[in-house]
PQR file of N, CA, C, O and H, with PARSE charges and radii, in Angstrom:
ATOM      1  N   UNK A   1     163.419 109.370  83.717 -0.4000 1.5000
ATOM      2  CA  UNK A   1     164.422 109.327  84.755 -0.0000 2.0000
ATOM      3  C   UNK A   1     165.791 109.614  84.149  0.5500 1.7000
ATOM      4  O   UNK A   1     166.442 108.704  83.635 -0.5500 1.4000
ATOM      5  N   UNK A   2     166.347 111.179  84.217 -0.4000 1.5000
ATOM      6  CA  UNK A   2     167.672 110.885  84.109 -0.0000 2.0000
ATOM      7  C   UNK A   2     168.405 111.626  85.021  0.5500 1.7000
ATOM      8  O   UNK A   2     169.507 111.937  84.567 -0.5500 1.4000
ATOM      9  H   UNK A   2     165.819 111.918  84.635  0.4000 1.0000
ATOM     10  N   UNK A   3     168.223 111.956  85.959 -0.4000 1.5000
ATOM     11  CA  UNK A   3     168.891 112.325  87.082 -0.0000 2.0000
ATOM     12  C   UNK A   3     169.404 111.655  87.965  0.5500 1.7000
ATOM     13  O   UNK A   3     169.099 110.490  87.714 -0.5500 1.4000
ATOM     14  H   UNK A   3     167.328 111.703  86.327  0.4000 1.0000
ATOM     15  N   UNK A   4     170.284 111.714  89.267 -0.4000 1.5000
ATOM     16  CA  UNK A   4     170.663 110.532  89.669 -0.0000 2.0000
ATOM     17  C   UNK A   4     170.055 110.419  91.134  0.5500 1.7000
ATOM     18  O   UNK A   4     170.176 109.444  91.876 -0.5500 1.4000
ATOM     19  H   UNK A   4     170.532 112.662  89.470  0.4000 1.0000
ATOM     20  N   UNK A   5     169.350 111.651  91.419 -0.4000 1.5000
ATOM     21  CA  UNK A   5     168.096 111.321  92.496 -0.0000 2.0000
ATOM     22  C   UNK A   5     167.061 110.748  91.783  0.5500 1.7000
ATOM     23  O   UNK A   5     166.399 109.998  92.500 -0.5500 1.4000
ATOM     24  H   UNK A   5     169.251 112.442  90.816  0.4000 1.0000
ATOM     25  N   UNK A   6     166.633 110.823  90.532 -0.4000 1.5000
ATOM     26  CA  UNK A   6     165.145 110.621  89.877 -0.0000 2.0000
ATOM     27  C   UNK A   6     165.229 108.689  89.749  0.5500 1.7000
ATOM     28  O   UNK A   6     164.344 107.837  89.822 -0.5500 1.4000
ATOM     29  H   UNK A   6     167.171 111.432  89.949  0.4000 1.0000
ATOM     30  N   UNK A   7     167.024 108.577  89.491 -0.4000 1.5000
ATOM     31  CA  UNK A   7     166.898 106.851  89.361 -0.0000 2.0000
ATOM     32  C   UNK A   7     166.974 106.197  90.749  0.5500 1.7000
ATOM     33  O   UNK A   7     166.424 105.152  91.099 -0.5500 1.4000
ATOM     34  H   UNK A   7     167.744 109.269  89.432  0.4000 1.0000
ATOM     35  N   UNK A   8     167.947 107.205  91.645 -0.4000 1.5000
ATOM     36  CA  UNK A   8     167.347 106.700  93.317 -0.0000 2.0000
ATOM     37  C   UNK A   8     166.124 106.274  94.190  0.5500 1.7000
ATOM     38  O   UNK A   8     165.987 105.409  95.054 -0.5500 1.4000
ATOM     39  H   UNK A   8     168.393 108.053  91.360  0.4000 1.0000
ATOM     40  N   UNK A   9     165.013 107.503  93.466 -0.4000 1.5000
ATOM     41  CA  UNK A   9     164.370 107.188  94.121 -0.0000 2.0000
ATOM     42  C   UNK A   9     163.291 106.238  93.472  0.5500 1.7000
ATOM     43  O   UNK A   9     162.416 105.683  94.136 -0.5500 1.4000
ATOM     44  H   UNK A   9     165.124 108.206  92.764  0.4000 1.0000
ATOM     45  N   UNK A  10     163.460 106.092  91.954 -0.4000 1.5000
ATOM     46  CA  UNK A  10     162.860 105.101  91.242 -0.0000 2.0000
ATOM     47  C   UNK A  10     163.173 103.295  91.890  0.5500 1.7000
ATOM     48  O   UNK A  10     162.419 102.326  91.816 -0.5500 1.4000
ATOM     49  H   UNK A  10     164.171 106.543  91.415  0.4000 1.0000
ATOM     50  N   UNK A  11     164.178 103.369  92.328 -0.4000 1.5000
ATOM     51  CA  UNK A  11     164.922 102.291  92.894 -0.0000 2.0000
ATOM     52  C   UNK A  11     164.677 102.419  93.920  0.5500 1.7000
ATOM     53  O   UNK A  11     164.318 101.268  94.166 -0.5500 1.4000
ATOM     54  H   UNK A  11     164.791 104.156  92.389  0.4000 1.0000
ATOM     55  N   UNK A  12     164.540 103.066  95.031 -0.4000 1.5000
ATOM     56  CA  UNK A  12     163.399 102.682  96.295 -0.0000 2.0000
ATOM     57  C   UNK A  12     162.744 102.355  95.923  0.5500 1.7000
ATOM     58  O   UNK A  12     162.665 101.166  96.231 -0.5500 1.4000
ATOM     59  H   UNK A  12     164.832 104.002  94.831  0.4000 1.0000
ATOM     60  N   UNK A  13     161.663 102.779  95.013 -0.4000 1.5000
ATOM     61  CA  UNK A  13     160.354 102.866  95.482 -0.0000 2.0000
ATOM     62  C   UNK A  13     160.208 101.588  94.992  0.5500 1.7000
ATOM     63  O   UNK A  13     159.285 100.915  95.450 -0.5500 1.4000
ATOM     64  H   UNK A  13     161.727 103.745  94.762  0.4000 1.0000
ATOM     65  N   UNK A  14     161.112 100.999  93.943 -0.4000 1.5000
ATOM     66  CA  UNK A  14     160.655 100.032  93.074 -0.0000 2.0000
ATOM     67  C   UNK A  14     161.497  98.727  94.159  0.5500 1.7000
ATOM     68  O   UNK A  14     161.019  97.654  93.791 -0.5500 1.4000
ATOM     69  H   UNK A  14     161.862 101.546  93.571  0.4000 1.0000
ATOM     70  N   UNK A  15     162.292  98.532  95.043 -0.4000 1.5000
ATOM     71  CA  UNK A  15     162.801  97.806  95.776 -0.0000 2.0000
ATOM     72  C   UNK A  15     161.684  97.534  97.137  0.5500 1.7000
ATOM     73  O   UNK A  15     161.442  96.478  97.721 -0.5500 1.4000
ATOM     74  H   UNK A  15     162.680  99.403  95.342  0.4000 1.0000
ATOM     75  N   UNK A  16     161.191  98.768  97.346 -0.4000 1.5000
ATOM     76  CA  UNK A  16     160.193  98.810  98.360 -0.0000 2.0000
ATOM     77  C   UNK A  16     158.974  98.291  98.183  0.5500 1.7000
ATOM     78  O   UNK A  16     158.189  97.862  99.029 -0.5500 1.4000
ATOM     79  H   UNK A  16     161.388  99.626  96.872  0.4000 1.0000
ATOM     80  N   UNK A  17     158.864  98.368  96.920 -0.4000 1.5000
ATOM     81  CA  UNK A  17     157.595  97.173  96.114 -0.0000 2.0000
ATOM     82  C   UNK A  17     158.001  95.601  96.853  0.5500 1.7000
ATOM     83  O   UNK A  17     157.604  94.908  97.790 -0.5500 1.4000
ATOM     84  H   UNK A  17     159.502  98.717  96.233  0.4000 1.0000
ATOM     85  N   UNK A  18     159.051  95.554  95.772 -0.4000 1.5000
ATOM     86  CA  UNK A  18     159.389  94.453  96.266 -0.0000 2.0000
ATOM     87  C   UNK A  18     159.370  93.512  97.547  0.5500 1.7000
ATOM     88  O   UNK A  18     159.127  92.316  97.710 -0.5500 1.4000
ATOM     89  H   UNK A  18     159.374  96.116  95.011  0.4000 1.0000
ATOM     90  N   UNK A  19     159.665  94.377  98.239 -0.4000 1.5000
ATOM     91  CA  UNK A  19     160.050  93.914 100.007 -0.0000 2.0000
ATOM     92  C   UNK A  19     158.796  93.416 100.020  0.5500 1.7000
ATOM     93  O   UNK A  19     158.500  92.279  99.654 -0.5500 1.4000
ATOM     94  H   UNK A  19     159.862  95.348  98.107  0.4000 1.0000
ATOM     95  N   UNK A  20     158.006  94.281 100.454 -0.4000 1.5000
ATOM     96  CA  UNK A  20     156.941  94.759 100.728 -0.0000 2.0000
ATOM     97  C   UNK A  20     155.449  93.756 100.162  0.5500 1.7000
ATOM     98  O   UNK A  20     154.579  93.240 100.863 -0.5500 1.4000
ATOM     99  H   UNK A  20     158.246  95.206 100.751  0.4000 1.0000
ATOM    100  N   UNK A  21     155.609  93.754  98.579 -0.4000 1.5000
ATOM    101  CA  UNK A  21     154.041  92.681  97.849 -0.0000 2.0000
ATOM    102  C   UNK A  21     154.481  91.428  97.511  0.5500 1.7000
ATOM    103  O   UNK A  21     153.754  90.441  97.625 -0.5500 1.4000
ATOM    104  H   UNK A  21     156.316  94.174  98.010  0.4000 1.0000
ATOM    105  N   UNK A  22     156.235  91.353  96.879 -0.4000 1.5000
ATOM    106  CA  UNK A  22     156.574  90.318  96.865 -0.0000 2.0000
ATOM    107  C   UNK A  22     158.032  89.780  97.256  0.5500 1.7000
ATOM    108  O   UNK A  22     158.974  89.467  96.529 -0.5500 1.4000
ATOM    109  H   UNK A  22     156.825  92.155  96.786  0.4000 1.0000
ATOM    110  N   UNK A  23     157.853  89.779  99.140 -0.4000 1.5000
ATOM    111  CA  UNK A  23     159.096  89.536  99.738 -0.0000 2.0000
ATOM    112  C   UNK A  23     160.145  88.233  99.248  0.5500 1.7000
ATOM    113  O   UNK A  23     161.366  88.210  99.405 -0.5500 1.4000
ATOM    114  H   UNK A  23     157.088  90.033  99.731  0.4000 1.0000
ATOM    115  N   UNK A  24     159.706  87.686  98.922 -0.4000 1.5000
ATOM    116  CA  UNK A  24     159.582  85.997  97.932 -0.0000 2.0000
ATOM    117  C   UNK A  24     161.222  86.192  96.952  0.5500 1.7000
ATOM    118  O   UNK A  24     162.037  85.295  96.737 -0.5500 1.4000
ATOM    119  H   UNK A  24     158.714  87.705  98.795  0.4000 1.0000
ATOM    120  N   UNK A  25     161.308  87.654  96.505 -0.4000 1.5000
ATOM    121  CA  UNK A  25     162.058  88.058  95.498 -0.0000 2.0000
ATOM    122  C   UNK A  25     163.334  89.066  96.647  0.5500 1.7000
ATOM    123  O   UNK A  25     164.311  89.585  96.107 -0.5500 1.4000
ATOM    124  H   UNK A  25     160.646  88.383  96.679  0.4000 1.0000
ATOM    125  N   UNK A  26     163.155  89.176  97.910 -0.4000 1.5000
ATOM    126  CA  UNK A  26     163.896  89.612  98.562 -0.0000 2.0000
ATOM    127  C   UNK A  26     165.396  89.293  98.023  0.5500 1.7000
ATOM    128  O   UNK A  26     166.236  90.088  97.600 -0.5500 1.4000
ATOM    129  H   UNK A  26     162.362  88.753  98.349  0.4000 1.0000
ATOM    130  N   UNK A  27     165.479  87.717  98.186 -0.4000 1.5000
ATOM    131  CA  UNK A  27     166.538  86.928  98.039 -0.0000 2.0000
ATOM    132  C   UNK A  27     167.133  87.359  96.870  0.5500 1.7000
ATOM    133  O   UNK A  27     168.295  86.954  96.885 -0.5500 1.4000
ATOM    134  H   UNK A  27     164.797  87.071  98.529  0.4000 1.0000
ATOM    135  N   UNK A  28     166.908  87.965  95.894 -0.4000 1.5000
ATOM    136  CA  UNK A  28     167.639  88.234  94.619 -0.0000 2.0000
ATOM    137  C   UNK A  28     167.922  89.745  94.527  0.5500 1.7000
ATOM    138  O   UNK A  28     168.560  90.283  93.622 -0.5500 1.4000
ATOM    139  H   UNK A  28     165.964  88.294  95.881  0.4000 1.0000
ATOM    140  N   UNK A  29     167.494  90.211  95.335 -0.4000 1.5000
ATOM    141  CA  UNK A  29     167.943  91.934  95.803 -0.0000 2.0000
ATOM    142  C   UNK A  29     169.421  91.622  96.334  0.5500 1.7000
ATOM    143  O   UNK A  29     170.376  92.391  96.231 -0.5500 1.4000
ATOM    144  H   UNK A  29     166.976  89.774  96.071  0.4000 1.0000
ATOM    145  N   UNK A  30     169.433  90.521  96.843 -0.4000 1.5000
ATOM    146  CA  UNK A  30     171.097  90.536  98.197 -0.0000 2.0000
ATOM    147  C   UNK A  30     171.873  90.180  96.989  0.5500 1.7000
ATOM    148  O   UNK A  30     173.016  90.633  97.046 -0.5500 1.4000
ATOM    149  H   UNK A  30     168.657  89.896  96.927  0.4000 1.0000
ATOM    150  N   UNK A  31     171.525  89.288  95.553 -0.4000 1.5000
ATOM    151  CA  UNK A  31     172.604  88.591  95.026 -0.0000 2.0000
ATOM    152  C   UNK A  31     172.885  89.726  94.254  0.5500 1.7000
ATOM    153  O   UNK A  31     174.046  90.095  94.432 -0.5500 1.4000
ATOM    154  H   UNK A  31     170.597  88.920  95.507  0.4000 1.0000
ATOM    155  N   UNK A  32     172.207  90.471  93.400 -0.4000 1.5000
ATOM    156  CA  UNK A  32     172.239  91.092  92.480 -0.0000 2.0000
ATOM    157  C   UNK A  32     173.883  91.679  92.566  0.5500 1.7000
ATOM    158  O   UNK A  32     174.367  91.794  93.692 -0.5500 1.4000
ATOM    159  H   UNK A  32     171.264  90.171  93.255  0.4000 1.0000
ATOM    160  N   UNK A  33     174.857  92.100  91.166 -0.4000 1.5000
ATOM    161  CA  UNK A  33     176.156  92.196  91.516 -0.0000 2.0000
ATOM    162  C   UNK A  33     176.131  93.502  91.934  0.5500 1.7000
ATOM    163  O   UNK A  33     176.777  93.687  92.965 -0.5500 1.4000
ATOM    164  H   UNK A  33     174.464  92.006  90.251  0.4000 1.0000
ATOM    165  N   UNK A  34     175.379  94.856  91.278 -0.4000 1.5000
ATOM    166  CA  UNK A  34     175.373  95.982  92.244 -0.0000 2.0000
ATOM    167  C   UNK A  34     175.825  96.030  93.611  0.5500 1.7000
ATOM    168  O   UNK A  34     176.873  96.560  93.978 -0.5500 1.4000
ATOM    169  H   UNK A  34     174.855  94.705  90.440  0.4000 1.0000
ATOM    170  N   UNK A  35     174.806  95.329  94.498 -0.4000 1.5000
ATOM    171  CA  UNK A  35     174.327  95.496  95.405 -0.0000 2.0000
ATOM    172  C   UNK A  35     176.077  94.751  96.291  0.5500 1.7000
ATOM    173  O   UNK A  35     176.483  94.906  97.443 -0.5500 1.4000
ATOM    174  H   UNK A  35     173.955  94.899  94.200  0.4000 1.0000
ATOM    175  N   UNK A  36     176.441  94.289  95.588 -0.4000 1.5000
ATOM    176  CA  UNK A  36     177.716  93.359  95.976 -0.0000 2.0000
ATOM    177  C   UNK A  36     178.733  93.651  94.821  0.5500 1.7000
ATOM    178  O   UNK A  36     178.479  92.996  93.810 -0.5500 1.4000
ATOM    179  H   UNK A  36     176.111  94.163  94.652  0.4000 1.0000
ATOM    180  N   UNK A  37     179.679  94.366  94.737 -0.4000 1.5000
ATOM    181  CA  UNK A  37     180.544  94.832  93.826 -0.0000 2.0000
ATOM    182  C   UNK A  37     181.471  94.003  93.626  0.5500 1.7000
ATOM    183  O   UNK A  37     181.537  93.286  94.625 -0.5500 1.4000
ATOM    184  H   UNK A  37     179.885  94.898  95.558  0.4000 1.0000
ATOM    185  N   UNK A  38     182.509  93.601  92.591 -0.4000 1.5000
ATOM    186  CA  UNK A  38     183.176  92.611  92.819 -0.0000 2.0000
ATOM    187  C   UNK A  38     184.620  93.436  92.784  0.5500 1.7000
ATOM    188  O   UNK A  38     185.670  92.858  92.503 -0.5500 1.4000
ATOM    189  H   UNK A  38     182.456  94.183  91.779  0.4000 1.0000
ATOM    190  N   UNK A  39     184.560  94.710  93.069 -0.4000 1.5000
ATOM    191  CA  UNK A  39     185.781  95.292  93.320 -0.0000 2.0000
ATOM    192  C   UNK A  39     185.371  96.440  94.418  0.5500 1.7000
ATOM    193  O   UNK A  39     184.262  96.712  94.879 -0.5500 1.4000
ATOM    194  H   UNK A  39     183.708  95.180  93.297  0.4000 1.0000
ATOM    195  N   UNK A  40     186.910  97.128  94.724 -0.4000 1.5000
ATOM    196  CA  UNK A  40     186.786  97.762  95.779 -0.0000 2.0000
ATOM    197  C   UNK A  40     186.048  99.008  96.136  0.5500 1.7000
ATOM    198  O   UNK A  40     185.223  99.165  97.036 -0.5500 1.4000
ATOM    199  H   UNK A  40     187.810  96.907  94.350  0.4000 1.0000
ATOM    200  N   UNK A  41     186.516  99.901  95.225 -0.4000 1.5000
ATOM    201  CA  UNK A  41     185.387 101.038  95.177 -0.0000 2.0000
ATOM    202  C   UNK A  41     184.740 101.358  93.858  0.5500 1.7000
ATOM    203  O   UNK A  41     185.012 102.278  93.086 -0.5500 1.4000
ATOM    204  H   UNK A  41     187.186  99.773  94.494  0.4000 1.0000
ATOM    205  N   UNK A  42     183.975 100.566  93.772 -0.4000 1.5000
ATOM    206  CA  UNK A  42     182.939 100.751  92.754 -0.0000 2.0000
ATOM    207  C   UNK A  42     182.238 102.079  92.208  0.5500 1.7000
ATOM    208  O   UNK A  42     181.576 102.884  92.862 -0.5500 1.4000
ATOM    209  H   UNK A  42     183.754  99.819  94.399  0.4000 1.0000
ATOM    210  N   UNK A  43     182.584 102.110  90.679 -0.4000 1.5000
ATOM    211  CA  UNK A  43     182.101 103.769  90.577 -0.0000 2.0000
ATOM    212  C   UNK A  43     180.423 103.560  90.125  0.5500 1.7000
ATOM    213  O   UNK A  43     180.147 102.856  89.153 -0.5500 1.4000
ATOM    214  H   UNK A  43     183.121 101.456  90.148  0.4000 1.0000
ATOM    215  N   UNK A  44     179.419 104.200  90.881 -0.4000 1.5000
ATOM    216  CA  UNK A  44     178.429 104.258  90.621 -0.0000 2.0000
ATOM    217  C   UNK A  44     177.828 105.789  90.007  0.5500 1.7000
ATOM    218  O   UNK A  44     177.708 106.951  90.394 -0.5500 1.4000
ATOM    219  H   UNK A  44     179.642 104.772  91.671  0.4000 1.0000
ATOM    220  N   UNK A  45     177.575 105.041  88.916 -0.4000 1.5000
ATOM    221  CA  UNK A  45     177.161 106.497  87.708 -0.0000 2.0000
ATOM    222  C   UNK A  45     175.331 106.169  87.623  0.5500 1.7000
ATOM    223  O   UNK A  45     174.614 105.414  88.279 -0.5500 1.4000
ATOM    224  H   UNK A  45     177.672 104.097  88.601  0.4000 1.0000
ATOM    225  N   UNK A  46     175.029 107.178  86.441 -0.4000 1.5000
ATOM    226  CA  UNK A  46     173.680 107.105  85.560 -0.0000 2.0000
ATOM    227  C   UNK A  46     173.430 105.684  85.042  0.5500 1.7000
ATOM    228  O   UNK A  46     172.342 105.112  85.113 -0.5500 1.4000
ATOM    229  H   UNK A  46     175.612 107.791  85.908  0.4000 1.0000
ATOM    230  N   UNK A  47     174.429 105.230  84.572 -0.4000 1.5000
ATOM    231  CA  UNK A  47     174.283 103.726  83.862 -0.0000 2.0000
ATOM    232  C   UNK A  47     174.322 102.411  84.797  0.5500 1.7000
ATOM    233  O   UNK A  47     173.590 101.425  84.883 -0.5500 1.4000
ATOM    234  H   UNK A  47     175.313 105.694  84.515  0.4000 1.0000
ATOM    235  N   UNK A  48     174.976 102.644  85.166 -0.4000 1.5000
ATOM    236  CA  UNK A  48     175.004 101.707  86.322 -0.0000 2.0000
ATOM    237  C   UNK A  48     173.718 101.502  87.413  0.5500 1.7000
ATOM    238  O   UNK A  48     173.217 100.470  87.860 -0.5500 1.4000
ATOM    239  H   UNK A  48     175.570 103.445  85.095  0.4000 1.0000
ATOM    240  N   UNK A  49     173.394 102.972  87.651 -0.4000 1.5000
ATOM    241  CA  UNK A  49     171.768 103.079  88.412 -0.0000 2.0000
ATOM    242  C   UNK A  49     170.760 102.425  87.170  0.5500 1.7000
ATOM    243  O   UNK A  49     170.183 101.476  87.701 -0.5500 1.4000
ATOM    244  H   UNK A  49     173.801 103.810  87.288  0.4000 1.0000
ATOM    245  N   UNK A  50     170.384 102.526  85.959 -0.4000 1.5000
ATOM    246  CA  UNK A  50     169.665 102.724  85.016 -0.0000 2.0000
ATOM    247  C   UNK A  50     170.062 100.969  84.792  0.5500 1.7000
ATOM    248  O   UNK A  50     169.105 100.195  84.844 -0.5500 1.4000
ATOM    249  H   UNK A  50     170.853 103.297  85.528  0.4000 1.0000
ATOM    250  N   UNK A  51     170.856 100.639  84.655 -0.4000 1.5000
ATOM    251  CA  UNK A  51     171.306  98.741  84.372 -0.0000 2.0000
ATOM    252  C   UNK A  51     170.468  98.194  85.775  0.5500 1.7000
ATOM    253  O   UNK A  51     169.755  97.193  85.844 -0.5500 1.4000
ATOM    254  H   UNK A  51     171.633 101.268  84.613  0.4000 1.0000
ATOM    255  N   UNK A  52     170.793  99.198  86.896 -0.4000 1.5000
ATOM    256  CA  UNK A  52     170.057  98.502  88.054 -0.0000 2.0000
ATOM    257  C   UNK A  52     168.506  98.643  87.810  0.5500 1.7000
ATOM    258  O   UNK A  52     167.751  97.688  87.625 -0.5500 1.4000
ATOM    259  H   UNK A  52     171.372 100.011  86.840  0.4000 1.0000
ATOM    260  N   UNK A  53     168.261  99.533  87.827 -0.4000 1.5000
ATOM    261  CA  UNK A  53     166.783  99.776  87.730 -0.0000 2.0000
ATOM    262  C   UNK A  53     166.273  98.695  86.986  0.5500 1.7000
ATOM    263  O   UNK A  53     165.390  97.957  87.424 -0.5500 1.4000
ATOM    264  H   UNK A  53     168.874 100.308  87.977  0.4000 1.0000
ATOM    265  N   UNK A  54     166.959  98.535  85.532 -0.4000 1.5000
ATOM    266  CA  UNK A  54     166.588  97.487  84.926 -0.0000 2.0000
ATOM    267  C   UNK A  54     166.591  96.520  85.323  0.5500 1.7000
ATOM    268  O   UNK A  54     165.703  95.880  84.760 -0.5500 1.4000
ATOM    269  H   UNK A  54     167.676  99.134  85.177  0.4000 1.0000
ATOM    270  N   UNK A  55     167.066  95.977  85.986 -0.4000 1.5000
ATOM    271  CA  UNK A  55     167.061  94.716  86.253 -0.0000 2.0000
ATOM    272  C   UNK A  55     166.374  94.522  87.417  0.5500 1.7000
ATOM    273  O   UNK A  55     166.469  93.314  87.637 -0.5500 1.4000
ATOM    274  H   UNK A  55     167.788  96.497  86.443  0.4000 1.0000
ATOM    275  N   UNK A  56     165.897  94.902  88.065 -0.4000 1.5000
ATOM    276  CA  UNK A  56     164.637  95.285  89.275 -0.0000 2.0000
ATOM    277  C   UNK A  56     163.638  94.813  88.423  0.5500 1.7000
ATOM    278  O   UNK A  56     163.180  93.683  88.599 -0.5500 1.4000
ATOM    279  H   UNK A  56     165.819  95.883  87.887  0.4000 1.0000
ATOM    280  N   UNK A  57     163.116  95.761  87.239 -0.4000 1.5000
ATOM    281  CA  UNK A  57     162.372  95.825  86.399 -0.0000 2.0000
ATOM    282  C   UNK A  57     161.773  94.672  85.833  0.5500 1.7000
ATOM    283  O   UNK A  57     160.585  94.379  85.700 -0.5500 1.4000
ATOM    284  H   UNK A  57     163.487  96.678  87.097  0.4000 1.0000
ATOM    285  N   UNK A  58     162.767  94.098  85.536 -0.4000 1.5000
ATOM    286  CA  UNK A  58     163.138  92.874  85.102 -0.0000 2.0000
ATOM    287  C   UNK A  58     162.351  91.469  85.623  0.5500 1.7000
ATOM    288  O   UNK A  58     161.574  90.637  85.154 -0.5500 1.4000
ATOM    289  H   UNK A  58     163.732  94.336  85.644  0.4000 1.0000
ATOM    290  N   UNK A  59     163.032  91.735  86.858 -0.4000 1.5000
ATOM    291  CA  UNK A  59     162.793  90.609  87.970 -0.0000 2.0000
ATOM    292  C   UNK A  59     161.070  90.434  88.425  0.5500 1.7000
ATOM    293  O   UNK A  59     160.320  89.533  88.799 -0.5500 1.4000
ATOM    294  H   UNK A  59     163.663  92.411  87.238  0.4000 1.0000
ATOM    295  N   UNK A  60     161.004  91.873  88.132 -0.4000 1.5000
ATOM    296  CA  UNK A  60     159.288  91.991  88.380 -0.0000 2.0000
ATOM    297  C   UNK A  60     158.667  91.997  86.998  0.5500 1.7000
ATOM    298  O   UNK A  60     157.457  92.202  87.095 -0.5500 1.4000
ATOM    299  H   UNK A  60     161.614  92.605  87.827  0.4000 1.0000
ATOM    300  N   UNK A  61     158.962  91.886  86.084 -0.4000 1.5000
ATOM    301  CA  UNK A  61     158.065  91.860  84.586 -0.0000 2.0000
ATOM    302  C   UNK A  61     157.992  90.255  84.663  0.5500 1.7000
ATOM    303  O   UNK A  61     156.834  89.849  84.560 -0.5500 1.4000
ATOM    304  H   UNK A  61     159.945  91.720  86.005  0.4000 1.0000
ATOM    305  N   UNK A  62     159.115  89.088  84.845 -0.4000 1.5000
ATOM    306  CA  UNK A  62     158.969  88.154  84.854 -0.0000 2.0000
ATOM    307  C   UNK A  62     158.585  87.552  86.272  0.5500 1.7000
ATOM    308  O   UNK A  62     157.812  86.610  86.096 -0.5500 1.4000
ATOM    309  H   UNK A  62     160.055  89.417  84.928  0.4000 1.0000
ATOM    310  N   UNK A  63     158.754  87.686  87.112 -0.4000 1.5000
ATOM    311  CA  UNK A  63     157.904  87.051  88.145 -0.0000 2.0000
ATOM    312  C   UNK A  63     156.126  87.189  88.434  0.5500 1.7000
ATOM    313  O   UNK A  63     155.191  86.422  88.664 -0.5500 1.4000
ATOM    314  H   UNK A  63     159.382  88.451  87.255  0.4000 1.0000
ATOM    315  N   UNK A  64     156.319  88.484  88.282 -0.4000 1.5000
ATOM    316  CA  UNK A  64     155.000  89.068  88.786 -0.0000 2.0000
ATOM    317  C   UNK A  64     153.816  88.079  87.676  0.5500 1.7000
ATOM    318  O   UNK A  64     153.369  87.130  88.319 -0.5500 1.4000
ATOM    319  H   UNK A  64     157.079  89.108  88.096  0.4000 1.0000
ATOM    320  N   UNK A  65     153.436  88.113  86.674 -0.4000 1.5000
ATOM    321  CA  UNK A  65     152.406  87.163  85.620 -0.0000 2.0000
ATOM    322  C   UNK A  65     152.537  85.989  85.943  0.5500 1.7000
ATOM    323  O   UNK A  65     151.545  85.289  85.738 -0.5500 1.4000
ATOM    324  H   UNK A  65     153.798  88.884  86.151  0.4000 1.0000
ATOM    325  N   UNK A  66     153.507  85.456  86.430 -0.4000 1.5000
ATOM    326  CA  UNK A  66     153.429  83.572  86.575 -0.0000 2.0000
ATOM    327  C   UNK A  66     153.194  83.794  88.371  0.5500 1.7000
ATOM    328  O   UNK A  66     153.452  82.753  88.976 -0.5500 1.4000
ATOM    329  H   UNK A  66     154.312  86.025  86.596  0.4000 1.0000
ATOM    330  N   UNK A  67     152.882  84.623  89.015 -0.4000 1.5000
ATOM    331  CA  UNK A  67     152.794  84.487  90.590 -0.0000 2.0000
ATOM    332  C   UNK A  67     151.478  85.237  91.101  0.5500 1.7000
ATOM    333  O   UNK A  67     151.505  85.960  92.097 -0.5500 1.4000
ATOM    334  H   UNK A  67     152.673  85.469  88.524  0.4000 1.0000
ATOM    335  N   UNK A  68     150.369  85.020  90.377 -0.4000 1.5000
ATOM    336  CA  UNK A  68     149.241  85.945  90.615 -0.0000 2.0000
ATOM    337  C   UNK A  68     148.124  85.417  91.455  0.5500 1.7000
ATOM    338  O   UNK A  68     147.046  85.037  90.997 -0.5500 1.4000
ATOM    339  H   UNK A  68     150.346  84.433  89.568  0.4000 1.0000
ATOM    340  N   UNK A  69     148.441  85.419  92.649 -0.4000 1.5000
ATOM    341  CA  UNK A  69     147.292  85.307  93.721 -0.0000 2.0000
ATOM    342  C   UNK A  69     145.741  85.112  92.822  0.5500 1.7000
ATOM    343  O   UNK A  69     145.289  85.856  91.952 -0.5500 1.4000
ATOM    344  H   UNK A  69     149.316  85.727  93.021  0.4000 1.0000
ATOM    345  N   UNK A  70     145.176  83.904  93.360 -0.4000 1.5000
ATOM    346  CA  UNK A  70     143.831  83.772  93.122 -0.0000 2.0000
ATOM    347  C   UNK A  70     143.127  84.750  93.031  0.5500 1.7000
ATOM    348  O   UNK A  70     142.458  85.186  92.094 -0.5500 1.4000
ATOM    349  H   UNK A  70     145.543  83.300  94.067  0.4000 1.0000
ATOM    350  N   UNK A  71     143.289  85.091  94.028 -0.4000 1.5000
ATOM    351  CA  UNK A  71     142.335  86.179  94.991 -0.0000 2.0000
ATOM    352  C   UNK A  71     141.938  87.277  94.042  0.5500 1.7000
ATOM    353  O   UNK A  71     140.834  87.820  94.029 -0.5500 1.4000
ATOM    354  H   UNK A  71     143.832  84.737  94.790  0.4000 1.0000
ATOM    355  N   UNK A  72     143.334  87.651  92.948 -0.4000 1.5000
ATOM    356  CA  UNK A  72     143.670  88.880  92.007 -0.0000 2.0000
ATOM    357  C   UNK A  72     143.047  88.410  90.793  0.5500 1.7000
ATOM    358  O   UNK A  72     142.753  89.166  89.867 -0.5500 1.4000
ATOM    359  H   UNK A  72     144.231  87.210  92.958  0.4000 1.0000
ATOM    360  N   UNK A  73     142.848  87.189  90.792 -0.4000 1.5000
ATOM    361  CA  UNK A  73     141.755  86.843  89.219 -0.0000 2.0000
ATOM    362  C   UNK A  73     140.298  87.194  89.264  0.5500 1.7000
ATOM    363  O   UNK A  73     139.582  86.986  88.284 -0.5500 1.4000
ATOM    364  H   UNK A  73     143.086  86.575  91.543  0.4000 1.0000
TER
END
């Protein structure tokens, strides 16, 4: 991913996970500071998408192993 459609749409798809298998984690999509800038017009670059992504990433490397449906064992 280094384009800035290729990290867009990595970030749907990977937010749309989210919603979607584990809505549970919704709540930390709204806090995240991206998503809420703490200034006015926020410049959104490559790094800034790529820090986000990560931290999506993130949220699902550590949740997802400690939250595994029975059903999935």
């Amino acid at each position: 991913m280094e384009t800035e459609k290729e990290l867009n749409d990595a970030i749907l798809k990977m937010t749309l996970k989210i919603q979607n298998e584990y809505p549970e984690l919704s709540k930390y999509l709204i806090e995240m500071p991206v998503t809420i800038p703490d200034i006015i017009n926020p410049k959104i670059n490559i790094k800034t998408l790529k820090d986000y992504y990560e931290s999506l990433n993130s949220i699902l490397k550590e949740y997802v192993p400690n939250h595994i449906d029975i059903k999935d064992k």
